[in-house]
N, C-alpha and C positions, 0 to 999 in steps of 0.2 A: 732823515729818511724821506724819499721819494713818495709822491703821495701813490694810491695805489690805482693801477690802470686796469681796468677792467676787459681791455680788448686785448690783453698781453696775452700769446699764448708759446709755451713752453712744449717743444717735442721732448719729449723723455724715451720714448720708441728705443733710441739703440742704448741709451743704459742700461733699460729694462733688461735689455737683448745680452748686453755684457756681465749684468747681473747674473743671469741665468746659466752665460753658460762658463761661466764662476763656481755656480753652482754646482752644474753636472762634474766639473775636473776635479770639487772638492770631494764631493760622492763617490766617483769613480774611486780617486784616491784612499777614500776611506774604507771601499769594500771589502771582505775580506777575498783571499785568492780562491778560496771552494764557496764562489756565495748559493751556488744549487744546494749544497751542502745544507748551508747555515740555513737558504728558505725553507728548506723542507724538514728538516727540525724545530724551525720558528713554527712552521704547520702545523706540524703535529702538537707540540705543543699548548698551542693556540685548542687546537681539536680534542685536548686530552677532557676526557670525562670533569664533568666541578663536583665536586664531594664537598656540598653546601656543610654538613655535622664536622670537619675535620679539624676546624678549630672550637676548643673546650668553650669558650667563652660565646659562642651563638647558640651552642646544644644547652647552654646551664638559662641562658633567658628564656630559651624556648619551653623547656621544662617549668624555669619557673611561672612565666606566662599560663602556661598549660595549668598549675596547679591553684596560684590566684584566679584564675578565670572558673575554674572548677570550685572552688569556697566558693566564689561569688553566687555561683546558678543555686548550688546547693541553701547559701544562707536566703537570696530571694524565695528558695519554692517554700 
């Protein structure tokens, strides 16, 4: 191997360029045909209320939390 040249310098500019728009014709590709559709249900979605208690298992630590923390004040006073 060649030793290494420090003033070498390498344009990469239009790969970059054919990368990207690689990119764009794989996406286009991949879209679906109603993507206003799909945005605007990705939206709402996204926007939909979080019901933090919905799953059983963050409401039973919370509880039990609540109740250890509550013996504790109590055995303190």
């Amino acid at each position: 191997m060649d030793d290494f040249d420090s003033e070498l310098r390498i344009d990469i500019r239009d790969r970059v360029r054919d990368h990207g728009r690689r990119r764009l014709a794989i996406a286009r590709l991949s879209a679906p045909a109603d993507w206003e559709g799909a945005l605007r249900h990705a939206i709402r979605q996204h926007r939909a209320p979080v019901t933090i208690f919905s799953g059983s298992d963050l409401k039973l630590f919370v509880q039990s939390f609540l109740v250890c923390f509550t013996a504790t004040m109590v055995f303190l006073m």
